[in-house]
C-alpha positions in Angstrom: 94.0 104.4 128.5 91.5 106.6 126.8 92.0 107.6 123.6 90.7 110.5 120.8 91.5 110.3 117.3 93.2 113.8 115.5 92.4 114.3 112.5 95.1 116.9 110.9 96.0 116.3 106.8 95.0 112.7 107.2 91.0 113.3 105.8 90.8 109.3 104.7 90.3 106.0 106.1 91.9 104.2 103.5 95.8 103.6 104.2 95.7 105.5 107.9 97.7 104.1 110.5 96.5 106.4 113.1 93.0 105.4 112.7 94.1 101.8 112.5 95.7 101.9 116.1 93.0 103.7 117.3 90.3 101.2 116.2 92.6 98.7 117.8 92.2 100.7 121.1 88.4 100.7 121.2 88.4 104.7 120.1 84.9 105.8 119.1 85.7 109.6 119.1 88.0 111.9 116.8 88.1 115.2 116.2 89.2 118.1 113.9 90.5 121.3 114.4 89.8 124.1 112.3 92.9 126.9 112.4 91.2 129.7 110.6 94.2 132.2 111.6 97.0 130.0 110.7 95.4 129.2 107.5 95.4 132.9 106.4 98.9 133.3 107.6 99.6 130.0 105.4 97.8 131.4 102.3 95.7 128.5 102.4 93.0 128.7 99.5 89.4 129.4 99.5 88.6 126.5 97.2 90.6 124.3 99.3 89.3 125.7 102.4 85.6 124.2 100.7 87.6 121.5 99.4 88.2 120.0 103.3 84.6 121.1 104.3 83.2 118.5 101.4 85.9 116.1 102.7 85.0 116.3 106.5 81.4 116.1 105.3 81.9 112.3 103.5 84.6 111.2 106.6 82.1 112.1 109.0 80.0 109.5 107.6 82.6 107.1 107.0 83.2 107.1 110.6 80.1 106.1 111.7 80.5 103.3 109.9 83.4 102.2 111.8 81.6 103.3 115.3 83.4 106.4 115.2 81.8 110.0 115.6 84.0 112.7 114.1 83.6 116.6 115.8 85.0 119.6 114.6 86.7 122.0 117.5 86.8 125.6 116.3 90.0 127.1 116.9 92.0 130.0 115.7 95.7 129.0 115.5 98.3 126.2 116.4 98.6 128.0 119.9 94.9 127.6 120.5 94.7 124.4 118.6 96.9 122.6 121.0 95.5 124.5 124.2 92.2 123.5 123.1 92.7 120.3 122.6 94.6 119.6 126.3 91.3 121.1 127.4 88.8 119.0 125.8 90.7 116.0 126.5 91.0 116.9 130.6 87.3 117.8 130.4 86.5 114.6 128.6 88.7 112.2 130.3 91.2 111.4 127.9 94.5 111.0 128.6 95.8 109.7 125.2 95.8 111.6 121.3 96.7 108.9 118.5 97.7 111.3 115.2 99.2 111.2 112.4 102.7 112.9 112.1 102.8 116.4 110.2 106.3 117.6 109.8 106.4 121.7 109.5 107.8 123.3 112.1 104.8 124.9 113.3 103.2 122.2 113.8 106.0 120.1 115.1 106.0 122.5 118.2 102.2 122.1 118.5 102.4 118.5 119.2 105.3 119.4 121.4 102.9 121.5 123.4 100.2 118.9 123.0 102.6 115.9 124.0 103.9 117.8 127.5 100.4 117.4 128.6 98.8 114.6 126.7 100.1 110.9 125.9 100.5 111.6 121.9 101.0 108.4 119.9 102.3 109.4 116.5 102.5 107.8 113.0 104.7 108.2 109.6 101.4 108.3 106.9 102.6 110.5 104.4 105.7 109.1 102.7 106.1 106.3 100.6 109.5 105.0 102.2 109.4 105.9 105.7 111.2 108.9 106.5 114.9 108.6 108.1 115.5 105.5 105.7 116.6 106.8 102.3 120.2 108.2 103.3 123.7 108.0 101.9 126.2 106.0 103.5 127.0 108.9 106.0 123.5 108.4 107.2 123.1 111.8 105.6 120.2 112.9 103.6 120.6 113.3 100.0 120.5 116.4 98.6 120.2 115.7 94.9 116.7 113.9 93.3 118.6 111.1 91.5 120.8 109.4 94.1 117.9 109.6 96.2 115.8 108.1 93.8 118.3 104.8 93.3 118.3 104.9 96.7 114.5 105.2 97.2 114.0 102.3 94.8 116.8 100.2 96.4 115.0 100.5 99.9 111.0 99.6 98.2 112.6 96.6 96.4 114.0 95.3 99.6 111.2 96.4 102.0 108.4 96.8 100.3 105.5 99.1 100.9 103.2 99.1 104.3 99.5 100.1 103.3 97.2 100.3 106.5 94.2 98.8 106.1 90.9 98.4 108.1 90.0 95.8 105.2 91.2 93.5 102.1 88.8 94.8 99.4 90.5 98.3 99.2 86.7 99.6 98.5 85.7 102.9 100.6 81.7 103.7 100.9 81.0 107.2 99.2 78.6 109.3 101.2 75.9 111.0 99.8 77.6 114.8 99.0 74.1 116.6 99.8 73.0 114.4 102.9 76.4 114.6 104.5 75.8 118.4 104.1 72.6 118.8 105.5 74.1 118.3 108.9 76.9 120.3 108.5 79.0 120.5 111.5 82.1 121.7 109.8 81.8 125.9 109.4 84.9 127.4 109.2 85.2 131.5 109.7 87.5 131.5 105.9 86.3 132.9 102.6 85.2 129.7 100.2 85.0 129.2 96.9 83.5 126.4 95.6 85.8 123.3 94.6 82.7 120.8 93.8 84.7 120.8 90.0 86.6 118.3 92.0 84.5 114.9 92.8 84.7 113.3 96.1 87.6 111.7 97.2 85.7 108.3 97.9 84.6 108.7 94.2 88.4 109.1 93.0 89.6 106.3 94.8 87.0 103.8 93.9 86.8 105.4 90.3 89.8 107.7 89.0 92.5 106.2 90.2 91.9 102.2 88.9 91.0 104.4 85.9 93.9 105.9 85.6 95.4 103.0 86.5 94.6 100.9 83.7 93.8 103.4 81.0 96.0 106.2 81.2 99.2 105.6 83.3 100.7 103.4 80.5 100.8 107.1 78.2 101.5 109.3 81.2 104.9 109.5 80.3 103.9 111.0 76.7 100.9 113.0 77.1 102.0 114.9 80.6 103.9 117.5 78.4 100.9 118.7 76.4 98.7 121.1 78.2 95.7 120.9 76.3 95.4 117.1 77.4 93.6 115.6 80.5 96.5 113.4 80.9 97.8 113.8 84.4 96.4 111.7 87.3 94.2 115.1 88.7 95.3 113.8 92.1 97.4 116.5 93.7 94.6 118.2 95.4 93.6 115.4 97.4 97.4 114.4 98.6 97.6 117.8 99.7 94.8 117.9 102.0 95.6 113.5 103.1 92.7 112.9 101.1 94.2 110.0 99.5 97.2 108.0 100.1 100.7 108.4 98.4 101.5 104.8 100.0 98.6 103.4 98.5 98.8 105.1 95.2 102.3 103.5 94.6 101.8 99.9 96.5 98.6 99.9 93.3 101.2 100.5 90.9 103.9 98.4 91.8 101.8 95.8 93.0 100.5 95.7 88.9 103.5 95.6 87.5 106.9 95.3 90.2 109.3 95.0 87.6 108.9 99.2 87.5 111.4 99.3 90.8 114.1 98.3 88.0 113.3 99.0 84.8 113.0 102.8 84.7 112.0 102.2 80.4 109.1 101.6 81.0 106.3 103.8 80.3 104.4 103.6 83.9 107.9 104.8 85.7 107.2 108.2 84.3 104.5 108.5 86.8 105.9 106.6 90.0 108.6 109.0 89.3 106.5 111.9 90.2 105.7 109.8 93.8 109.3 109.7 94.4 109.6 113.6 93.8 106.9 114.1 96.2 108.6 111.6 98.7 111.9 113.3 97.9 110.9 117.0 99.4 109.1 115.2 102.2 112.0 113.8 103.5 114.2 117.0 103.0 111.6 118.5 105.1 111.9 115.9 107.8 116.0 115.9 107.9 115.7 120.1 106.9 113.1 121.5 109.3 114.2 125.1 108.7 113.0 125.1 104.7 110.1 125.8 105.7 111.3 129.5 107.2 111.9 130.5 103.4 115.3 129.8 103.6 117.5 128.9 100.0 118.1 125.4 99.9 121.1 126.3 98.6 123.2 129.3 101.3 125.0 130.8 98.6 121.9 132.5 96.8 120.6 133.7 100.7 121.3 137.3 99.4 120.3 137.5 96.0 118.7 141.3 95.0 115.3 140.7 93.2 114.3 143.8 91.6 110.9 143.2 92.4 108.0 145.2 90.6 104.4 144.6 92.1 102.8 145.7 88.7 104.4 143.0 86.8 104.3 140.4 90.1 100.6 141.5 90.0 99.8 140.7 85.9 101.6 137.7 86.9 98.9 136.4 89.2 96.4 137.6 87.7 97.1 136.0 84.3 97.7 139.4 82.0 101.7 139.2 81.0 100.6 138.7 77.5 102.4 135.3 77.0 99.6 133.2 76.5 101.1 130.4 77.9 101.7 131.5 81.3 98.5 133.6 81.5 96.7 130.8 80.7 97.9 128.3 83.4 97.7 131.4 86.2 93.9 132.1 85.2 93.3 127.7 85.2 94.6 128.2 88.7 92.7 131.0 89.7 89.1 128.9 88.4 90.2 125.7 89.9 92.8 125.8 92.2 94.7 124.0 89.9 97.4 124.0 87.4 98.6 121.5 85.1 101.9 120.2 86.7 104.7 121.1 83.4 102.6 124.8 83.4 103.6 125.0 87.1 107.6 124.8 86.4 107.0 127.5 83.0 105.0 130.1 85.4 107.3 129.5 88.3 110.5 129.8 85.9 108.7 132.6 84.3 108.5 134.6 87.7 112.2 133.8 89.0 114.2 134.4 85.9 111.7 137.0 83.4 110.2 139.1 85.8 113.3 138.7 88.3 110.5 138.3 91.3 111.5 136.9 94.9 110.2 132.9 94.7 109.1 133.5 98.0 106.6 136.0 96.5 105.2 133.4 93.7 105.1 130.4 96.7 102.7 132.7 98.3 100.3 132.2 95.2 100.9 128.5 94.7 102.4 125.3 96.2 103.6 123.0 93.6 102.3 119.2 94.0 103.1 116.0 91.8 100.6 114.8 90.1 
């Protein structure tokens, strides 16, 4: 068997079980693929876009580290993604992929496309409980947060949490932003905007989040409400890329205090609770392939009329309703690709039930992420 690593929204060594088996296999190659067209058709954003440059930059170096060396493969969609792939790996001699799952249905067919030509071993990496585990006693998916969550709870306190690791000390080197740069392999044909307001994810993990951890989770609960505080964890932009592991982010919470998985009073749950959310529409996705189409959750509100106005959809994104409140969180995401997770829900609610705009049109603009 020869094997290449494929690096998808999995940009981390820490807590990655696909790097882990492929280690174990002798792999010394891995690549990424960069999907300019698909990205555009998925709204992806330009400081994000630079955001996964910077990251491929530090992994890169990581990877040496470990014997690995880590190539980027310019593509321009998921159909030339997976043909190109099939063709480096023929060309190359390899007859074996290892990845990490990604559960959209776009993507699900690439790996389909991928596996009828290519031995693709496949790992669960970004859900806290693995998926397929946390169901009702039909074996059905729960459709509703807080069974789920008793659930969810139920199944960590009896199972635990698996972290991969290619060590004990949990420490990940940081490379050197502006030497990692110098030898840039990863240009992308997408409009950037700079995201260096955001430190490196090496940084965070060996920095902000025992931070957080030991300074600021205890008032979570209290201070997420309030805007005009720093006191979320920051941390949604690196989930959404793989940047940083959700597994690992609540196996260091628990592991501090485990009496959180059943006393839901204290404090720290606030925050855990935010895990389970994002755990929560992770397995919908998995048991509910189609919500990605843009399809209501819920059939009976399929054929809702939105009396949609562009000028006021348009002031809306642009941060010029005239309540300050909303155009303030709109204009923090349009500077940092980032909104403070309660401003999120009032600009989304805003949208849906003031303006009496299509959600599909306000998803376009921004993906909610716990945080």
């Amino acid at each position: 068997m020869t094997a290449l690593l494929w690096f998808r929204r999995d940009l981390r060594i820490q807590d990655n079980p696909a790097l882990l088996h492929a280690l174990s296999l002798g792999v010394n190659k891995a690549a990424f693929l960069s999907t300019p067209a698909q990205w555009a058709q998925h709204n992806l954003a330009p400081i994000q876009a630079h955001l996964i440059t910077r990251q491929l930059n530090e992994l890169k170096v990581q990877l040496a580290e470990l014997g690995v060396e880590l190539f980027h493969l310019p593509c321009t969609d998921y159909d030339s993604q997976a043909q190109s792939l099939i063709d480096y790996c023929r060309k190359g001699g390899y007859d074996t992929v290892v990845v990490n799952q990604e559960l959209e249905l776009n993507e699900l067919q690439r790996d389909e496309n991928v596996a009828s030509q290519l031995n693709l071993v496949s790992f669960q990496s970004d859900t806290i409980a693995p998926l397929g585990t946390v169901v009702n006693k039909q074996g059905e998916m729960y459709k509703v947060f807080t069974p789920f969550k008793r659930a969810w709870l139920k199944c960590i306190s009896e199972h635990g949490i698996e972290v991969s690791s290619i060590d004990q000390n949990q420490h990940y080197p940081s490379a050197d932003q502006q030497e990692a740069e110098k030898d840039n392999d990863f240009v992308f044909d997408y409009p950037m905007k700079d995201s260096t307001l955001w430190p490196s994810a090496s940084r965070v993990v060996n920095e902000v989040v025992p931070h957080f951890m030991s300074e600021k989770v205890s008032h979570y609960s209290r201070l997420r409400d309030i805007p005009s505080v720093k006191g979320t964890s920051g941390l949604s932009p690196y989930l959404a890329i793989g940047a940083i592991s959700s597994r690992h982010l609540a196996h260091t919470l628990i592991s501090h205090d485990p009496e959180l998985l059943h006393n839901e009073s204290k404090p720290e749950f606030s925050w855990l609770n935010e895990l389970i959310w994002r755990d929560f529409y992770k397995h919908l996705l998995f048991h509910y392939p189609n919500l990605v189409k843009g399809q209501c959750f819920n059939p009976k509100y399929a054929n809702l009329n939105w009396p949609h106005r562009e000028d006021l959809f348009k002031a809306w994104c642009e941060g010029r309703t005239g309540y300050p409140i909303v155009d303030a969180a709109m204009r923090q995401l349009v500077k940092t690709g980032w909104m403070h997770n309660r401003l999120r829900m009032i600009t989304a609610s805003f949208l849906t039930k003031h303006l009496l705009i299509d959600w599909r049109h306000g998803e376009k603009v921004f993906h909610a992420a716990p945080d």
